[in-house]
N, C-alpha and C positions, 0 to 999 in steps of 0.2 A: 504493500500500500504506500501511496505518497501523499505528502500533506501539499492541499490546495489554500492559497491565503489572498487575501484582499487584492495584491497585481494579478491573479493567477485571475482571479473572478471577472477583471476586465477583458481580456482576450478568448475569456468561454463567450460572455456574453454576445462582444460581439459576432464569433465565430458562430455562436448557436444562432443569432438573426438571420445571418446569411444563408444556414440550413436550412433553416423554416419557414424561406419561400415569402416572408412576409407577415407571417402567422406565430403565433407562439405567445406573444402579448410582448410588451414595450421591453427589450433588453434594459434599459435602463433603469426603467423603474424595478426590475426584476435585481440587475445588481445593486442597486444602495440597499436591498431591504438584505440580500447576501453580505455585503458587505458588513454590514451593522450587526448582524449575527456574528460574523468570522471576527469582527474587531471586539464584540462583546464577550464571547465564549470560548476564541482561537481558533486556529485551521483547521478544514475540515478532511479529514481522510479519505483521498479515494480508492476504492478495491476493484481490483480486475476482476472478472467474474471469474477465474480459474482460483482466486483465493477465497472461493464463497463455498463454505460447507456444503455438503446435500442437506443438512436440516436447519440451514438459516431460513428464519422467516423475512421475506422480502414482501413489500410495498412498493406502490408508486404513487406518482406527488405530480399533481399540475394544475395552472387553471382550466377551468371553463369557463364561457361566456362568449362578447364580443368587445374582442380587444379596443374598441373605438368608445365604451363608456369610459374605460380606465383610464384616459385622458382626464376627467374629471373626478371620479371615482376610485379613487386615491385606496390602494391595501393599507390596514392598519398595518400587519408585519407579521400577526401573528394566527391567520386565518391558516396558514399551512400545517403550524403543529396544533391547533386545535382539530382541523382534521384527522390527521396522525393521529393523535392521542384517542377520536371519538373510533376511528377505526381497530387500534389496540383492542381496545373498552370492547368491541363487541367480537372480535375473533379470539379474547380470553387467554390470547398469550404472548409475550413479549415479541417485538419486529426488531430483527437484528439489523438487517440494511436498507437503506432508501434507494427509493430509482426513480431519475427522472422519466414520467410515462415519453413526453416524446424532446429528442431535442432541437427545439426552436424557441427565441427569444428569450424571453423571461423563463418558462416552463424547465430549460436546464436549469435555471437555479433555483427554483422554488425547493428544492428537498435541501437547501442549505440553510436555510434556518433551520429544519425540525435538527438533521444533523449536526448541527452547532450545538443548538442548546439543550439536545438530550446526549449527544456522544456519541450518536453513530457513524460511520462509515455512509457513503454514497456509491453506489457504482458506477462503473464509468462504462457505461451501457444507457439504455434504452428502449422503447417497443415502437419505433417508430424507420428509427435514422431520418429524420425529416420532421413535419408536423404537418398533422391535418386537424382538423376541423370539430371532425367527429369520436366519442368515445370510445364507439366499435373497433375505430380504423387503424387496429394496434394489430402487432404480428401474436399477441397472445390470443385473437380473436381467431386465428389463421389455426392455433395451437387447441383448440377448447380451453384455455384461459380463462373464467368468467371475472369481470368486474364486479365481485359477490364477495363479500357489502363492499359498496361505494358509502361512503361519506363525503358529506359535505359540509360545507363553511363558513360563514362571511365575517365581512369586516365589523357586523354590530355583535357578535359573539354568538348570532345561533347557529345550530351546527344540527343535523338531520342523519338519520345512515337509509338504503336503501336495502331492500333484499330483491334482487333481482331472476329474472329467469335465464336470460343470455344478456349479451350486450349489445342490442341493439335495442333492447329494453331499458337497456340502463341509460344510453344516450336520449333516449325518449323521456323517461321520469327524472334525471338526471338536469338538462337543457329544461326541462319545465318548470322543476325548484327553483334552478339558478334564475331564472328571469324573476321569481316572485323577490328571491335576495335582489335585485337590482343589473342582473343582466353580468355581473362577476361574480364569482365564488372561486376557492380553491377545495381539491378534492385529493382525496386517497383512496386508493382500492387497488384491483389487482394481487392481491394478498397468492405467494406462491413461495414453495420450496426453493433453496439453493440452487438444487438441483435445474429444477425446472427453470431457474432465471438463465443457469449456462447455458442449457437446452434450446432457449425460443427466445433469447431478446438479441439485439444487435449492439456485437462489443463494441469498447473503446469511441464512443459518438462525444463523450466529455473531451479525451482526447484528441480528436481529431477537430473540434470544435477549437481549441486553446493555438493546437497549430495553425487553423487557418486564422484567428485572431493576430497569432503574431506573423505571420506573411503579410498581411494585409500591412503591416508598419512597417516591415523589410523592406517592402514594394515599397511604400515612401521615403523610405530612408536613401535606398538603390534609386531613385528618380523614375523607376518604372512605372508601368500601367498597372496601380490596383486590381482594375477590375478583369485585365487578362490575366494577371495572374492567378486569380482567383478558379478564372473559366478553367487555364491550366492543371493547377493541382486536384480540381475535381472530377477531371474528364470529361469537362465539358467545352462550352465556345460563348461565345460572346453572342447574341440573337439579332441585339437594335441598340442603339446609342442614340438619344434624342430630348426632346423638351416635352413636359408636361403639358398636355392645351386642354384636359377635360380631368375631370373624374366624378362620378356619381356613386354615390354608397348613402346605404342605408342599413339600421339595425332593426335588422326584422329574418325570423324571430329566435334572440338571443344570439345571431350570427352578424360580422360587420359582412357584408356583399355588397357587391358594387363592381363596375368598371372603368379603369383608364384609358384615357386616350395620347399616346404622344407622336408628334411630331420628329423627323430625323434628322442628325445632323450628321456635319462628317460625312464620312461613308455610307449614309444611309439616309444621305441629303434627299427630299422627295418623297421618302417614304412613308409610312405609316405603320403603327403597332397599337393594337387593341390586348388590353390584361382583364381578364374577369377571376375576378378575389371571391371568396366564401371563407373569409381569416387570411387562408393563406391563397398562394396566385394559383390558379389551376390553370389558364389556358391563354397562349399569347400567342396571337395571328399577325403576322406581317403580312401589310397589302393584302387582306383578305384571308389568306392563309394560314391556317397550324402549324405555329412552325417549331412548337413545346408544351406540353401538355400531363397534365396528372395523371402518374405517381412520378414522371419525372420533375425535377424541381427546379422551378423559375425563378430564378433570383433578382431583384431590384436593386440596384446599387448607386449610390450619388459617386461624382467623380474621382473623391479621396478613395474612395472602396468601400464606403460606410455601407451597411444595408438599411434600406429606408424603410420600415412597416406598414401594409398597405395602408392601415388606419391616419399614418400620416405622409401620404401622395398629398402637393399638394399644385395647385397650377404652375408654372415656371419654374418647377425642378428641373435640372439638367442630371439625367440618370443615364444608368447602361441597364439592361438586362439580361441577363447571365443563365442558358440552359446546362444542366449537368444530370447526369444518369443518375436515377434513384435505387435504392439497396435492392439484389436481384429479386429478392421474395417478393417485391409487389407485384414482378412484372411475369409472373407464374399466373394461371387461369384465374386462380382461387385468390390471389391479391388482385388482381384487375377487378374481378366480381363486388371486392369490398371498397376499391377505392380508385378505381380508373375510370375514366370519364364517363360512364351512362351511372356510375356510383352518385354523382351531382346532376343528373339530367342531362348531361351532353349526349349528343346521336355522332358523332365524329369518332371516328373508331385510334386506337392508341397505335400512336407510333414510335419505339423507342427512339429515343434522341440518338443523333449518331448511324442507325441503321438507315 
């Protein structure tokens, strides 16, 4: 295990934005509340999944809602471990490790408070490699996994558990709480053996997270292009380079959706690129066409390398947008059924990036 500390927690965050496609909830806000845990309680440990017992009880930790309230709607700090804790309370016996459910934005650090101020370990895994939208749309969905009990949590201290049938029930009772909390909540569930976590989650996503955090400031350091280097290290390519001239979103219900419209500059002077978000980006057409699409991951990027959160597109941004191959498991029958485009209602059939 290695210990993760307050510089470590800036280059997850932003590395975890860039993976989440736009989704995941605000990086920032997501680090000062990591932060403030790691500076109140010390760094937190993270464990590969090859050092996690077969009878460790693991958890996962993330929000729900629609990332575009939490602009205003501000986390107290401590809606994560009272999650945790109402989750413990009802599966009757102690959680040796936390896991972020998926990694994007905020959502990687959400299990660093409960891990700070109870003393546990984090894995530096996932059920995602990316972020989507929906509760189901996790690889332990893929596993018979259940999110049984979810718990949930908000910022005024109630806190709810759910007993579910699968997980596409839990996304359904689940998305209908959280709107009566205010459209944010944080959650836990997923409750699973050691074993089971080495079995079905996707390793090292904290780590690979921190490296492309610090690439991203090499690349400025080096005078280079952020945002090819980016495309680079992730197998991907660069899509559209251009100006923000529209965007329309709305929160409805309990999701930010919407779509942008930009303008092309440079290379891509004339053209045009359409993004349609549901949190995170699912599908970006240049000049009419698909030219990146969900479970692959579309990244938004301003010209430092920053990644921008769809919730905050805002007119006259000067962005890139960056396609890169999503983890193989989505792009198998059985991940396309859970979360490739006719998963959101699109009729446009998947085309891997790259093929």
């Amino acid at each position: 295990m290695r210990e993760i500390g307050a510089d470590e927690l800036r280059h997850i965050a932003r590395g975890a934005a860039i993976l989440g496609t736009g989704g995941g909830g605000d990086p920032y806000i997501g680090r000062l509340v990591a932060e403030q845990a790691v500076l109140e309680y010390g760094p937190v440990l993270a464990a590969e999944l090859r050092e996690v017992p077969d009878d460790a009880v693991v958890a996962g930790i993330g929000m729900i809602g629609a990332p575009t309230v939490m602009i205003e709607k501000l986390p107290a700090g401590q809606e994560a471990v009272t999650a945790f804790l109402t989750l413990q309370r009802e599966i009757g016996r102690p959680i040796t490790h936390v896991l972020p459910i998926e990694v994007g934005g905020m959502n990687s650090l959400a299990p660093f408070p409960v891990a700070a101020s109870l003393g546990l370990p984090v894995l530096d895994a996932d059920c995602m490699g990316r972020a989507f939208p929906m509760v189901q749309m996790v690889v332990c969905t893929l596993d018979g996994v259940l999110a049984k009990p979810l718990a949930i949590a908000d910022e005024k201290g109630n806190s709810i558990v759910l007993d579910v049938r699968d997980n596409h029930w839990a996304e359904r009772l689940a998305r209908s709480a959280t709107i009566g909390m205010g459209c944010t909540a944080l959650m836990s569930s997923f409750p699973m053996s050691g074993k089971q976590a080495r079995d079905i989650t996707i390793p090292g996503t904290l780590t690979l997270a921190s490296r492309l955090g610090r690439l991203v400031e090499q690349a400025r350091r080096d005078r280079q292009d952020p945002c090819a280097a980016i495309a680079s290290f992730l197998g991907g390519r660069v899509l559209f380079t251009g100006k923000v001239v529209d965007v329309m979103r709305a929160t409805d219900p309990g999701f930010a959706k919407g779509e942008a419209w930009l303008e092309g500059t440079a290379a891509y002077d004339g053209g045009n690129c359409r993004l349609a978000f549901q949190n995170e980006h699912l599908v970006a057409s240049r000049d009419g066409a698909v030219v990146a699409s969900v479970p692959d991951l579309i990244c938004v990027l301003d010209a430092e390398g920053e990644p921008v959160p769809a919730e905050r597109l805002r007119y006259g941004q000067r962005v890139s947008v960056v396609g890169a191959p999503c983890h193989p498991r989505w792009r198998t029958p059985e991940g396309l059924a859970l979360v490739g485009p006719s998963a959101f209602g699109y009729s446009h059939a998947y085309t891997p990036l790259g093929a």
